[in-house]
N, CA, C and O atoms as a Tripos MOL2 file, in Angstrom:
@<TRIPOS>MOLECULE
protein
  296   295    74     0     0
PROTEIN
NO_CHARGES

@<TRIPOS>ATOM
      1 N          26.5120   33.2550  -46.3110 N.3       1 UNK1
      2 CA         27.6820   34.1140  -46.4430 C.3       1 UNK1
      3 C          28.6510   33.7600  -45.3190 C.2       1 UNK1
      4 O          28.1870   33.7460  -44.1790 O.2       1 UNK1
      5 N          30.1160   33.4340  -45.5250 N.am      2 UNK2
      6 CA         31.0580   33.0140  -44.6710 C.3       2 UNK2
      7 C          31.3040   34.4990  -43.3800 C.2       2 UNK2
      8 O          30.5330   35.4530  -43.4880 O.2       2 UNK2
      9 N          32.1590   34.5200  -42.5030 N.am      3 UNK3
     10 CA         32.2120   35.2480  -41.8870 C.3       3 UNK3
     11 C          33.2440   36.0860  -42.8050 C.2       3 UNK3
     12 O          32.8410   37.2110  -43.1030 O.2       3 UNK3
     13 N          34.3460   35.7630  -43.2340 N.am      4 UNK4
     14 CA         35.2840   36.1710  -44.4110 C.3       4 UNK4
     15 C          34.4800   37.3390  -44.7330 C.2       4 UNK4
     16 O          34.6710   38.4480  -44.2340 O.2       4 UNK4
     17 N          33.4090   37.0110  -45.7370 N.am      5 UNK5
     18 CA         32.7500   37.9230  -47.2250 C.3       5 UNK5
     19 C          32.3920   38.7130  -45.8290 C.2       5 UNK5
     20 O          32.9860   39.7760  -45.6490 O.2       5 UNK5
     21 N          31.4390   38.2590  -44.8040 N.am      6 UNK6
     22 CA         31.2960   39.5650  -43.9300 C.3       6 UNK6
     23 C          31.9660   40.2110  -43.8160 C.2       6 UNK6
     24 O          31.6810   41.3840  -44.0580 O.2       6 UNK6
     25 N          33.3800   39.8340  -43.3440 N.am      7 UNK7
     26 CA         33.9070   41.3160  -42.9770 C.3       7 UNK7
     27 C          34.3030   41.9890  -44.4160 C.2       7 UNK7
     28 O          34.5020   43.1860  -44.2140 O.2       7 UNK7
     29 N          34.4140   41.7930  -45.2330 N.am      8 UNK8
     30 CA         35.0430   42.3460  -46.3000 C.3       8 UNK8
     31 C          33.6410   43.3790  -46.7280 C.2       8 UNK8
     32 O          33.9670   44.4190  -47.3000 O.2       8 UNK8
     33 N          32.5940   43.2380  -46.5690 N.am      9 UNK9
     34 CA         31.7540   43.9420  -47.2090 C.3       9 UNK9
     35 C          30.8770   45.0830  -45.8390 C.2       9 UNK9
     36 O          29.9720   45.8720  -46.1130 O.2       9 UNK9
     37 N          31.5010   44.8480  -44.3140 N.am     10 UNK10
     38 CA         31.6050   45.6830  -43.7840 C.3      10 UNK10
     39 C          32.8040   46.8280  -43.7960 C.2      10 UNK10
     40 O          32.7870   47.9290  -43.2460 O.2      10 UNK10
     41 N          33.9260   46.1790  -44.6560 N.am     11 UNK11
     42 CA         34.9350   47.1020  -44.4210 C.3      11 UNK11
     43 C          34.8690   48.3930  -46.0940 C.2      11 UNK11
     44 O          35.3300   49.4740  -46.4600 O.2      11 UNK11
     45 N          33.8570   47.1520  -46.6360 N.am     12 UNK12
     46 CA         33.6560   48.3650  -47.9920 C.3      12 UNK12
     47 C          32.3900   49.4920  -47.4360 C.2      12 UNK12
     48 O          32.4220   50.6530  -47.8440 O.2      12 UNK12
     49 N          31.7160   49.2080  -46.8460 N.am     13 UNK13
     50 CA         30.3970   49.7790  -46.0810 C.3      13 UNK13
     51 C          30.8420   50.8060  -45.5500 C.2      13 UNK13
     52 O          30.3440   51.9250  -45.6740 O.2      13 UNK13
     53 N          32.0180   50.4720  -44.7800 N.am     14 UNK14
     54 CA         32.7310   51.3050  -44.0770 C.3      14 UNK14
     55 C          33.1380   52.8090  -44.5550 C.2      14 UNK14
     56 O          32.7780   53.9650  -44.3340 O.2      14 UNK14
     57 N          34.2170   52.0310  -45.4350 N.am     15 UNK15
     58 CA         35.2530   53.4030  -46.2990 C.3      15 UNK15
     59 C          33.9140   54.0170  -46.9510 C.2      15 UNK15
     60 O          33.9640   55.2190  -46.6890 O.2      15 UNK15
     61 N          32.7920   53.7610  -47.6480 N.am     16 UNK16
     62 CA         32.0630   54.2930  -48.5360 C.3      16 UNK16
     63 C          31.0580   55.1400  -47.5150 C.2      16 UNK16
     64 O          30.5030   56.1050  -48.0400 O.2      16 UNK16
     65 N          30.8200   54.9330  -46.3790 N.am     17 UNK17
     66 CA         29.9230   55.9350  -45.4410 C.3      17 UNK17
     67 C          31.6580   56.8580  -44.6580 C.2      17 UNK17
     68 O          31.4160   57.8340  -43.9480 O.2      17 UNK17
     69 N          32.8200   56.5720  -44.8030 N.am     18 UNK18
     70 CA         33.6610   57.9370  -44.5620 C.3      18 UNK18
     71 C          33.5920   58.7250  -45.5820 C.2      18 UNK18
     72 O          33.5760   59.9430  -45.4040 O.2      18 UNK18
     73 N          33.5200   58.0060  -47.2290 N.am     19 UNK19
     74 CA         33.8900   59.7030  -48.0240 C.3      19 UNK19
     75 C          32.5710   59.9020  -48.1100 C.2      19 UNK19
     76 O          32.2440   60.8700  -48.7970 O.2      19 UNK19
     77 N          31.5020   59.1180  -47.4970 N.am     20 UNK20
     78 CA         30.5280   60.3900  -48.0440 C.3      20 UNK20
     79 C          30.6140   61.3800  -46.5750 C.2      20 UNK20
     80 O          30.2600   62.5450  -46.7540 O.2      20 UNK20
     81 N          30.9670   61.0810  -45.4280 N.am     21 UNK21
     82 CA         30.8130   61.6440  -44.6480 C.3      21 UNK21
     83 C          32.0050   63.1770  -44.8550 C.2      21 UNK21
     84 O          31.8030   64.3560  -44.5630 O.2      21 UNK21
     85 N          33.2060   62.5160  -45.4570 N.am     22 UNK22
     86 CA         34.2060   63.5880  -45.6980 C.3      22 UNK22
     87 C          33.5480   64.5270  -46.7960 C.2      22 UNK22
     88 O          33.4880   65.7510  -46.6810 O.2      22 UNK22
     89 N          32.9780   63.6780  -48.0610 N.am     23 UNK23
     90 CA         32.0430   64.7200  -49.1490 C.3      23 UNK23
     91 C          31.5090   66.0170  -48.3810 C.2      23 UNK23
     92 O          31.8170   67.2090  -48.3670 O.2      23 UNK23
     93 N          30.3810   65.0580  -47.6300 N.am     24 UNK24
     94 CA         29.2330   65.7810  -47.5050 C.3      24 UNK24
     95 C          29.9230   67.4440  -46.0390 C.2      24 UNK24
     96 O          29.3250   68.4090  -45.5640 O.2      24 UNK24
     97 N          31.2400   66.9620  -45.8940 N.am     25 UNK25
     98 CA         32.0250   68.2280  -44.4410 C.3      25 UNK25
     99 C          32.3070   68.9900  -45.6960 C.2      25 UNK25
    100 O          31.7900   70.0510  -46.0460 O.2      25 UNK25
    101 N          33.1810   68.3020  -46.2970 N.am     26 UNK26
    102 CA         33.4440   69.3630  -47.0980 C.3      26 UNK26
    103 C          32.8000   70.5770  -48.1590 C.2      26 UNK26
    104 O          33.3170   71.6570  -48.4450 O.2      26 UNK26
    105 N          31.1430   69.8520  -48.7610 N.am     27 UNK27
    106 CA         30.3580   70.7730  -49.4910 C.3      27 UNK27
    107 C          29.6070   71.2700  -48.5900 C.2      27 UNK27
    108 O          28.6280   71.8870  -49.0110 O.2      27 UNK27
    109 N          29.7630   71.1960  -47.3550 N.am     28 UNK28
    110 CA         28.4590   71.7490  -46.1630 C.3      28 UNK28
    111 C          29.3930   73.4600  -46.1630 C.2      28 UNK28
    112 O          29.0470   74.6320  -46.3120 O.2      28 UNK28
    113 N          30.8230   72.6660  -45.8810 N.am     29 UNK29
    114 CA         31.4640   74.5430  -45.3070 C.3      29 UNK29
    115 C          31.6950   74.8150  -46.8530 C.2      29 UNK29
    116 O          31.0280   75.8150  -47.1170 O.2      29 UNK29
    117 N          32.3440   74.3650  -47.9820 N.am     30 UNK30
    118 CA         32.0460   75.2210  -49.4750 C.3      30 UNK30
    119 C          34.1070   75.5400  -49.2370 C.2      30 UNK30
    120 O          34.8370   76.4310  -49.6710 O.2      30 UNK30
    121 N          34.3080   74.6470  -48.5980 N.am     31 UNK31
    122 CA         35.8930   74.7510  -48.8280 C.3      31 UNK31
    123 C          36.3120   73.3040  -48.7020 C.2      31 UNK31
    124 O          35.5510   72.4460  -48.2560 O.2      31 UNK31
    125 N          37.8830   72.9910  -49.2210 N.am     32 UNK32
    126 CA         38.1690   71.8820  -49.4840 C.3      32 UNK32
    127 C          39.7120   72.2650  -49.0060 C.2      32 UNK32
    128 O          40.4280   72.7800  -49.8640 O.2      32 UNK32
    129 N          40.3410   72.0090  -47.4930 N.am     33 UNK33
    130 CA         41.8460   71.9640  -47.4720 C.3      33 UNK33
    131 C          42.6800   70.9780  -48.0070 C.2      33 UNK33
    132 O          42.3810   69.9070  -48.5350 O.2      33 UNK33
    133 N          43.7620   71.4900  -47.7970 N.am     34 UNK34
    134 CA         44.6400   70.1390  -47.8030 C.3      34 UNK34
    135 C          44.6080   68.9270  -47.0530 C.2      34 UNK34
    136 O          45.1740   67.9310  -47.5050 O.2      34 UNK34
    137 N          43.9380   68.8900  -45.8260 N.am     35 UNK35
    138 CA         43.8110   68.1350  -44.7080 C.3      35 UNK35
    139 C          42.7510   67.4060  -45.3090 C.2      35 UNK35
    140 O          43.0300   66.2990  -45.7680 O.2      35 UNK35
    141 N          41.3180   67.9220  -45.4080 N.am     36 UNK36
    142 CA         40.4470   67.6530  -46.3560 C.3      36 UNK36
    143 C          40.7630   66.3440  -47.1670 C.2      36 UNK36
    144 O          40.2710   65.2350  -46.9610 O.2      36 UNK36
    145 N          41.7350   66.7100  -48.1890 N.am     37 UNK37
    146 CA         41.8740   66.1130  -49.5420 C.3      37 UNK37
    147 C          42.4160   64.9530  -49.0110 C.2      37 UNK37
    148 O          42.0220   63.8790  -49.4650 O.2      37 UNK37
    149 N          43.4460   64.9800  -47.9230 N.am     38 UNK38
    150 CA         44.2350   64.0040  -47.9410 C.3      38 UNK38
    151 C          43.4010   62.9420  -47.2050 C.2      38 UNK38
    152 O          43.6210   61.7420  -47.3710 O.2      38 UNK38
    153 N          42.2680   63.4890  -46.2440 N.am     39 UNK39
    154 CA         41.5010   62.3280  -45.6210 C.3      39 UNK39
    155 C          40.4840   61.6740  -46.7330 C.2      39 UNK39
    156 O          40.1850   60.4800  -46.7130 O.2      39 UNK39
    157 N          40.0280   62.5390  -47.6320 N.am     40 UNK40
    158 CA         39.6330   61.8460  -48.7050 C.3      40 UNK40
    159 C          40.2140   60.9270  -49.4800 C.2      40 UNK40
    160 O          39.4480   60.0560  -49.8920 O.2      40 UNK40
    161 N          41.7790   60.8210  -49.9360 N.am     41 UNK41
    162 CA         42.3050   59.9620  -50.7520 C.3      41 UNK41
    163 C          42.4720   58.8460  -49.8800 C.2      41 UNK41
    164 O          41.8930   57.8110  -50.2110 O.2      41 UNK41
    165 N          43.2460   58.8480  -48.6810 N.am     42 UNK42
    166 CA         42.8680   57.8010  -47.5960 C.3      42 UNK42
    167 C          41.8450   56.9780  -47.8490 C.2      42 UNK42
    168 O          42.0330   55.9240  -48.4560 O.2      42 UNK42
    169 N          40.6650   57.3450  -47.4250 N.am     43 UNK43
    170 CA         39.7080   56.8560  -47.4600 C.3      43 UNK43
    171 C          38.9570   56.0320  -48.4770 C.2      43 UNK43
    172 O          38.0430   55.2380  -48.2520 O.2      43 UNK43
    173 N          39.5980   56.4190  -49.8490 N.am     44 UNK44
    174 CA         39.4240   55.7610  -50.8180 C.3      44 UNK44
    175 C          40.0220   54.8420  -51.3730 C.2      44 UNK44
    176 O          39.5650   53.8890  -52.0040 O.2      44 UNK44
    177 N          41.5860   55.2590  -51.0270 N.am     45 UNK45
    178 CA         42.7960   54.4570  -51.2140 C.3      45 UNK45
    179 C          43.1900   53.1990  -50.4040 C.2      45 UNK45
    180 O          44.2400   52.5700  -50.5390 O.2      45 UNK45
    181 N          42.2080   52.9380  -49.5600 N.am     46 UNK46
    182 CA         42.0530   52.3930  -48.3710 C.3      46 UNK46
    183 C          42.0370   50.8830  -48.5570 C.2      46 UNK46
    184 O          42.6450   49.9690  -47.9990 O.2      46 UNK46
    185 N          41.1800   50.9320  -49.4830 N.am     47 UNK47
    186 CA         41.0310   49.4410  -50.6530 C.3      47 UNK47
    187 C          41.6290   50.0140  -51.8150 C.2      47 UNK47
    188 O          40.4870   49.8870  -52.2540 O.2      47 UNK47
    189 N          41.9890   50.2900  -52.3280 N.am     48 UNK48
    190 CA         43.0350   50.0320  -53.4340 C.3      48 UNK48
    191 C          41.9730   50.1660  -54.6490 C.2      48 UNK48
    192 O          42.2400   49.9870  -55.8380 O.2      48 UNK48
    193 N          40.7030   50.5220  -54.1040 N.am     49 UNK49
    194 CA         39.3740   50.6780  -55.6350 C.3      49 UNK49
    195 C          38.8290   51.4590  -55.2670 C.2      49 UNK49
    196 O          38.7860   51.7200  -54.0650 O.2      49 UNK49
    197 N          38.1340   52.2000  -56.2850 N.am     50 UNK50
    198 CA         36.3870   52.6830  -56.3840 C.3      50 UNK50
    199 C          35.6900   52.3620  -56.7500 C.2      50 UNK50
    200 O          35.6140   52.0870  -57.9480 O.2      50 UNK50
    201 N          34.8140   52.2210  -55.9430 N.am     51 UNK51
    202 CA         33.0190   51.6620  -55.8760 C.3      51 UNK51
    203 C          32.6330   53.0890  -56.6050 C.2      51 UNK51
    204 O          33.0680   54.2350  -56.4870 O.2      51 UNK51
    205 N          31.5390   52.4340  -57.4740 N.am     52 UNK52
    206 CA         30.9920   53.8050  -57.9580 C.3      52 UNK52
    207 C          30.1840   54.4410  -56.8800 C.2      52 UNK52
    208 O          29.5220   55.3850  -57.3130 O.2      52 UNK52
    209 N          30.0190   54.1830  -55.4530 N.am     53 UNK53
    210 CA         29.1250   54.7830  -54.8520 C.3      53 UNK53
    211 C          30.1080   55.8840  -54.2240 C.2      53 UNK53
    212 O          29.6760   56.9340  -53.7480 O.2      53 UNK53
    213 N          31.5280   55.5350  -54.2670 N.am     54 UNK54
    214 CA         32.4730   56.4480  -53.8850 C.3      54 UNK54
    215 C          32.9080   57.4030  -55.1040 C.2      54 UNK54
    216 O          33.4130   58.5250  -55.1200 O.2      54 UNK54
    217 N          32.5860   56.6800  -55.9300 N.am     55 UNK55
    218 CA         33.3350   58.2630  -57.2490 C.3      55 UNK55
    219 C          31.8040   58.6640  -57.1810 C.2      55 UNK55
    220 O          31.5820   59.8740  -57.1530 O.2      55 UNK55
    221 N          31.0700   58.0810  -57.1610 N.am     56 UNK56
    222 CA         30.1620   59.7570  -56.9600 C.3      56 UNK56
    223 C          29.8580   60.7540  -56.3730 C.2      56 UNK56
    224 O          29.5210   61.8800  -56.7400 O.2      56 UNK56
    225 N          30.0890   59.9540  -54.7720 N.am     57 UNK57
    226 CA         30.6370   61.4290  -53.8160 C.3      57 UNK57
    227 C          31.7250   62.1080  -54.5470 C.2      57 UNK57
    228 O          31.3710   63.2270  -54.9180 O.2      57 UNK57
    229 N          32.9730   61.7870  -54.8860 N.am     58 UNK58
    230 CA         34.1390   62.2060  -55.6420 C.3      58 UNK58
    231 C          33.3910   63.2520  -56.4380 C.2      58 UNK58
    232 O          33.9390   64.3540  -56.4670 O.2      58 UNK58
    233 N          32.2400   63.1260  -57.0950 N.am     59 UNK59
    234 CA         32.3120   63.4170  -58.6410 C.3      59 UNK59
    235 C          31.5450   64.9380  -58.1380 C.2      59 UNK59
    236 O          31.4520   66.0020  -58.7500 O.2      59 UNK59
    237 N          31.0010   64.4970  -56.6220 N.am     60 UNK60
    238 CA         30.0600   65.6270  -56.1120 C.3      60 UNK60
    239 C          31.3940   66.9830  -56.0040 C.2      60 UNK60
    240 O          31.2750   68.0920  -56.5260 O.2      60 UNK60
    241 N          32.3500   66.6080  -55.3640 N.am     61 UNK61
    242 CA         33.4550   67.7460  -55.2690 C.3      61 UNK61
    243 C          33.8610   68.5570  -56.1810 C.2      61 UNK61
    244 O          34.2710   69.7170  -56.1370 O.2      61 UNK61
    245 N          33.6640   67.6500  -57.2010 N.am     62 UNK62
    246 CA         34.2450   67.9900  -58.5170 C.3      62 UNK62
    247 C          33.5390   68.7010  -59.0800 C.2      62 UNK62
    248 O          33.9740   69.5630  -59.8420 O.2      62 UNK62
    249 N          32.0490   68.4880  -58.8060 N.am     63 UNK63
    250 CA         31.3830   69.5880  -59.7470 C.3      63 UNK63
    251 C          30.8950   70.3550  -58.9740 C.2      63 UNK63
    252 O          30.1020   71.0520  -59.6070 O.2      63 UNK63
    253 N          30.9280   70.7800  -57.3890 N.am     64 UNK64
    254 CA         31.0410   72.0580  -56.8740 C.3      64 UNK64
    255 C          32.6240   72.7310  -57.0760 C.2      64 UNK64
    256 O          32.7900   73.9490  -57.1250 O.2      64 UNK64
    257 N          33.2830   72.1550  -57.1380 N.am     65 UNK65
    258 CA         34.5510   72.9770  -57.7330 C.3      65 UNK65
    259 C          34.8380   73.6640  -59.4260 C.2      65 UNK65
    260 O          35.6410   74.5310  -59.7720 O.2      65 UNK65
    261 N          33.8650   72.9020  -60.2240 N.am     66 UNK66
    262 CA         33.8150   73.5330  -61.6410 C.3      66 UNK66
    263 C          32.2600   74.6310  -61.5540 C.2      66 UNK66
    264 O          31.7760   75.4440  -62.3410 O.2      66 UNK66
    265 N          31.9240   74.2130  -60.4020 N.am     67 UNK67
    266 CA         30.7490   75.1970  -60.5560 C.3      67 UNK67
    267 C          31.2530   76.7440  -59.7680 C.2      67 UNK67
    268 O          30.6890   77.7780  -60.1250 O.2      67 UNK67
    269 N          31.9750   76.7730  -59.0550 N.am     68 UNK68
    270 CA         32.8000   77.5040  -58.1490 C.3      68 UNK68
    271 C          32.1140   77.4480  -56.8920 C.2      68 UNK68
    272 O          32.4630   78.3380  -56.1160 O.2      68 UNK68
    273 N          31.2580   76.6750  -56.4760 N.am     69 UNK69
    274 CA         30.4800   76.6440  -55.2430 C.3      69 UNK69
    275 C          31.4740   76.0630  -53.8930 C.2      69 UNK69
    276 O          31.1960   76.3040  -52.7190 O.2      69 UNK69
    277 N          32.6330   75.2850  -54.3280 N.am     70 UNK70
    278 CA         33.8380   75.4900  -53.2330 C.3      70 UNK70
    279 C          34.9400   75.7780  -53.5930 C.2      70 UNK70
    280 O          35.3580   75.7200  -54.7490 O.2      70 UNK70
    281 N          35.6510   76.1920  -52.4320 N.am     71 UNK71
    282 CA         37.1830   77.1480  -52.4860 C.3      71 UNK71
    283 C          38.0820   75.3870  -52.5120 C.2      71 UNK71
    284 O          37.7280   74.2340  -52.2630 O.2      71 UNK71
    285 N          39.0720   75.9050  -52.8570 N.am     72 UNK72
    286 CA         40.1480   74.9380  -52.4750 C.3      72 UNK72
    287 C          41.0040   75.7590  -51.5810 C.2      72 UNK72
    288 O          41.5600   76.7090  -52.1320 O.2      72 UNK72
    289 N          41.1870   75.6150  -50.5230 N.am     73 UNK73
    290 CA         42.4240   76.0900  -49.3900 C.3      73 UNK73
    291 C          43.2030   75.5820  -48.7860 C.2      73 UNK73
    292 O          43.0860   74.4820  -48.2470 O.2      73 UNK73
    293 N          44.5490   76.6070  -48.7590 N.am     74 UNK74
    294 CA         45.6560   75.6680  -47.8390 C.3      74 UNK74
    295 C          45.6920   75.3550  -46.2060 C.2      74 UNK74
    296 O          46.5820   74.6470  -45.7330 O.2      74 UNK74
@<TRIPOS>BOND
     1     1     2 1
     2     2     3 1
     3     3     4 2
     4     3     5 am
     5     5     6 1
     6     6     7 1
     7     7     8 2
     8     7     9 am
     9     9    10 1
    10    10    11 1
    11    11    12 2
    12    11    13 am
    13    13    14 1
    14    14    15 1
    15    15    16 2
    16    15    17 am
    17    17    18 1
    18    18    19 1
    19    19    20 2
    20    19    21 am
    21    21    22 1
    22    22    23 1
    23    23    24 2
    24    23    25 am
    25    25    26 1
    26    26    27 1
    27    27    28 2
    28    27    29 am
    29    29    30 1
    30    30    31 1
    31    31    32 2
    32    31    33 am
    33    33    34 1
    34    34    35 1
    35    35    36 2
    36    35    37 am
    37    37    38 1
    38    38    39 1
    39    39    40 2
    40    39    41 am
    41    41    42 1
    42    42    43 1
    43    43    44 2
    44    43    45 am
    45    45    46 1
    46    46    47 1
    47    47    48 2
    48    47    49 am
    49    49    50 1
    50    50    51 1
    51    51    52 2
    52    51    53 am
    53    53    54 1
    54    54    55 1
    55    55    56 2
    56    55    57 am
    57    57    58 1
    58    58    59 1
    59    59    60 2
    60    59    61 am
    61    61    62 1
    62    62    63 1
    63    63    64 2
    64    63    65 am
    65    65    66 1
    66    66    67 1
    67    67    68 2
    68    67    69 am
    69    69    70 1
    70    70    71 1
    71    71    72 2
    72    71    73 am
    73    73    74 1
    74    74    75 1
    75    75    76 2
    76    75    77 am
    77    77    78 1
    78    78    79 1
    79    79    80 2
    80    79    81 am
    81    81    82 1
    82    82    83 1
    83    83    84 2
    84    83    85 am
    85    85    86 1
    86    86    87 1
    87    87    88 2
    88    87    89 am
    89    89    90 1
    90    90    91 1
    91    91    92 2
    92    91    93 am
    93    93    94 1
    94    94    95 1
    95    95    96 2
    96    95    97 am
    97    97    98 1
    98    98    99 1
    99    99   100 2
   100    99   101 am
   101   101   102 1
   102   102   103 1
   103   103   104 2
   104   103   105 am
   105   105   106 1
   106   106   107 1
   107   107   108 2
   108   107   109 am
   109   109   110 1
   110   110   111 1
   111   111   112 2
   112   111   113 am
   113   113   114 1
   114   114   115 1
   115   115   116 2
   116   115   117 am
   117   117   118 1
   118   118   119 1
   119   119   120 2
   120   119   121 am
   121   121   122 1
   122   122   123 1
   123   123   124 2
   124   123   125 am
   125   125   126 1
   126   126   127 1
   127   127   128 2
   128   127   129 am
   129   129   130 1
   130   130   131 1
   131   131   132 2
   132   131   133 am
   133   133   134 1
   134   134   135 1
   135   135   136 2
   136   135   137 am
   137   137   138 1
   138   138   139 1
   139   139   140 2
   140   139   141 am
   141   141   142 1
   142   142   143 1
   143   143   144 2
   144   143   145 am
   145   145   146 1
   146   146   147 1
   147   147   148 2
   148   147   149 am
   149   149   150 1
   150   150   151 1
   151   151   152 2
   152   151   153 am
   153   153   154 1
   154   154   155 1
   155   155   156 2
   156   155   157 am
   157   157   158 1
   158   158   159 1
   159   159   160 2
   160   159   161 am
   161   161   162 1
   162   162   163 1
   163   163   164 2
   164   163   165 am
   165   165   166 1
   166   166   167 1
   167   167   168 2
   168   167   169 am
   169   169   170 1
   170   170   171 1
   171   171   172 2
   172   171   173 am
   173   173   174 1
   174   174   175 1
   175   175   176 2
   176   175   177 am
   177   177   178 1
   178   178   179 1
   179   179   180 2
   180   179   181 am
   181   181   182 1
   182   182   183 1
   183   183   184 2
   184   183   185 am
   185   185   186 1
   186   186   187 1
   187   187   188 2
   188   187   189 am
   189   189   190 1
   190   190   191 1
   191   191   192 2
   192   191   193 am
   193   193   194 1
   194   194   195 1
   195   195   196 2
   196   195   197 am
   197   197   198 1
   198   198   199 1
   199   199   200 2
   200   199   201 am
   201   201   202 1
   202   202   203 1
   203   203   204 2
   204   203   205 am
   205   205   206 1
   206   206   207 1
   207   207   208 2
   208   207   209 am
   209   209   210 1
   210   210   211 1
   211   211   212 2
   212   211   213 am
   213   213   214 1
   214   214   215 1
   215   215   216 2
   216   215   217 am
   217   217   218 1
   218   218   219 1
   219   219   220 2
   220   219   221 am
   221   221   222 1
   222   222   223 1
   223   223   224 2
   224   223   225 am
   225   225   226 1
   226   226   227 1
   227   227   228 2
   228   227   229 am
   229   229   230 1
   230   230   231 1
   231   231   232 2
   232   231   233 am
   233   233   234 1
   234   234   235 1
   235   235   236 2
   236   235   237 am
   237   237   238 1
   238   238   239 1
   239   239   240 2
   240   239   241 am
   241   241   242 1
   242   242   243 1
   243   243   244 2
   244   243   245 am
   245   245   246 1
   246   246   247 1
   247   247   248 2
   248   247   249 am
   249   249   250 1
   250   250   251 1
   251   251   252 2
   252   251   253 am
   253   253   254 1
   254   254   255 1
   255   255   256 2
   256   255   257 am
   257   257   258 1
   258   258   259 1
   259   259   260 2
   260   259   261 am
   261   261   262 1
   262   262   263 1
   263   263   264 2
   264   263   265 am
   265   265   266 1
   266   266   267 1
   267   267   268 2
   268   267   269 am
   269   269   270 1
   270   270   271 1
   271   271   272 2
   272   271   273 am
   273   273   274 1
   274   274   275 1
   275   275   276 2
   276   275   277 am
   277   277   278 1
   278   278   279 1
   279   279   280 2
   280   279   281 am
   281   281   282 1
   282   282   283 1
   283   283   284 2
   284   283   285 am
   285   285   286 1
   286   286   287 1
   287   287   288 2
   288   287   289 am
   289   289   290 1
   290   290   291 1
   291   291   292 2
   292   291   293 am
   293   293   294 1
   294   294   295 1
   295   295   296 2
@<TRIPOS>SUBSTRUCTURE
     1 UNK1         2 RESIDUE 1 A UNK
     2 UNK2         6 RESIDUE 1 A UNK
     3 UNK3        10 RESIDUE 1 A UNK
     4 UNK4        14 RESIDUE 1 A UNK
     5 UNK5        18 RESIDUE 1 A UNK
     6 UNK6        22 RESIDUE 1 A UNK
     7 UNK7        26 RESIDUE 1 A UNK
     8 UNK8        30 RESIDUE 1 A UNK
     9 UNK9        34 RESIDUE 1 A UNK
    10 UNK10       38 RESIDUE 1 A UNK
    11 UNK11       42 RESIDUE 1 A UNK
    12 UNK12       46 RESIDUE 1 A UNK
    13 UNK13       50 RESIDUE 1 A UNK
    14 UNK14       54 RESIDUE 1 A UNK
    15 UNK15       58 RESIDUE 1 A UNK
    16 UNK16       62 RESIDUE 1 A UNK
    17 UNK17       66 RESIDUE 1 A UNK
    18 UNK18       70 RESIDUE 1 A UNK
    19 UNK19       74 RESIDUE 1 A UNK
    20 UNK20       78 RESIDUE 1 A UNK
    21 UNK21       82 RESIDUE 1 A UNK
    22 UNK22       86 RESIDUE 1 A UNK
    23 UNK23       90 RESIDUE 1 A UNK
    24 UNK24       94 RESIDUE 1 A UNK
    25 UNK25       98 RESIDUE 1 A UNK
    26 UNK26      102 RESIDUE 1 A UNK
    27 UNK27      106 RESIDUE 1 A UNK
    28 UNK28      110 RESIDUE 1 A UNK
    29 UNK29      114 RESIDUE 1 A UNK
    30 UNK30      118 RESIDUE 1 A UNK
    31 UNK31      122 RESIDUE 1 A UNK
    32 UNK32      126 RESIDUE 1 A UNK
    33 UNK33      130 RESIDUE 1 A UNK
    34 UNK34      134 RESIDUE 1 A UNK
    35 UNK35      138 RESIDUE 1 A UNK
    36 UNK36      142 RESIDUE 1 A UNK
    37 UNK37      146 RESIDUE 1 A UNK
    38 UNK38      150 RESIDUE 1 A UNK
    39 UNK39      154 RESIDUE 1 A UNK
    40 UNK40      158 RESIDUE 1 A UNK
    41 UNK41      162 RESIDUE 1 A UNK
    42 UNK42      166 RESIDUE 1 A UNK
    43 UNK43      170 RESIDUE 1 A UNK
    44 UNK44      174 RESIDUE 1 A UNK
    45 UNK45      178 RESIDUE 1 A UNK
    46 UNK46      182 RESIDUE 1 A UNK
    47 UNK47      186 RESIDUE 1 A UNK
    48 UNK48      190 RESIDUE 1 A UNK
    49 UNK49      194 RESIDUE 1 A UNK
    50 UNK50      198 RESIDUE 1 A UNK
    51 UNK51      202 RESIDUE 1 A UNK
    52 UNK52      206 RESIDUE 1 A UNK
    53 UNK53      210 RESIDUE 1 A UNK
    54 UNK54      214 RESIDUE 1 A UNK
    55 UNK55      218 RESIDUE 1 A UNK
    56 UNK56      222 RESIDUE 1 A UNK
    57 UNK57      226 RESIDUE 1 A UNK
    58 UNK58      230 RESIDUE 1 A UNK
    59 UNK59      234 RESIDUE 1 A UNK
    60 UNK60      238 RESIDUE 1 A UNK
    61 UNK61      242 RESIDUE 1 A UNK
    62 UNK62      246 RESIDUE 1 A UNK
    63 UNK63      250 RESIDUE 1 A UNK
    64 UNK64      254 RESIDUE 1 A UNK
    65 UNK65      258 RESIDUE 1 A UNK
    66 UNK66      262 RESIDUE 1 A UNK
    67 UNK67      266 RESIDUE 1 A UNK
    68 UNK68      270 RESIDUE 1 A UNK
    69 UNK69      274 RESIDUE 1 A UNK
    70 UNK70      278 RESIDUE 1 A UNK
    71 UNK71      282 RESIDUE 1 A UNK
    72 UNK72      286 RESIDUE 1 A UNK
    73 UNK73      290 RESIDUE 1 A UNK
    74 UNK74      294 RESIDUE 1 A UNK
């Protein structure tokens, strides 16, 4: 593996251990701010894709929010 592909697959390593780290702040307190959201899209938007290992944290928000298990707040 060139040094190149290294860094590129530390920098996906990367963004994908922030949203789970942002996921996992946000379903710990059971609220989701605006501040919240926006470090989440960052973080994803970061590379310009989703890894499915990142829409599934995603998908985790999503279904504590249809379950009502978090608030959304300003």
């Amino acid at each position: 593996m060139s040094d190149r592909q290294s860094i590129y697959i530390n920098i996906d390593s990367q963004s994908e251990m922030a949203v789970k780290r942002i996921v996992d702040k946000i379903i710990s307190s059971g609220k989701m701010s605006r501040q919240d959201h926006n470090y989440l899209v960052s973080a994803v938007l970061y590379k310009g894709e989703i890894r499915d290992k990142e829409r599934r944290q995603i998908n985790r928000v999503f279904d504590h929010i249809q379950t009502g298990q978090l608030k959304i707040i300003d």
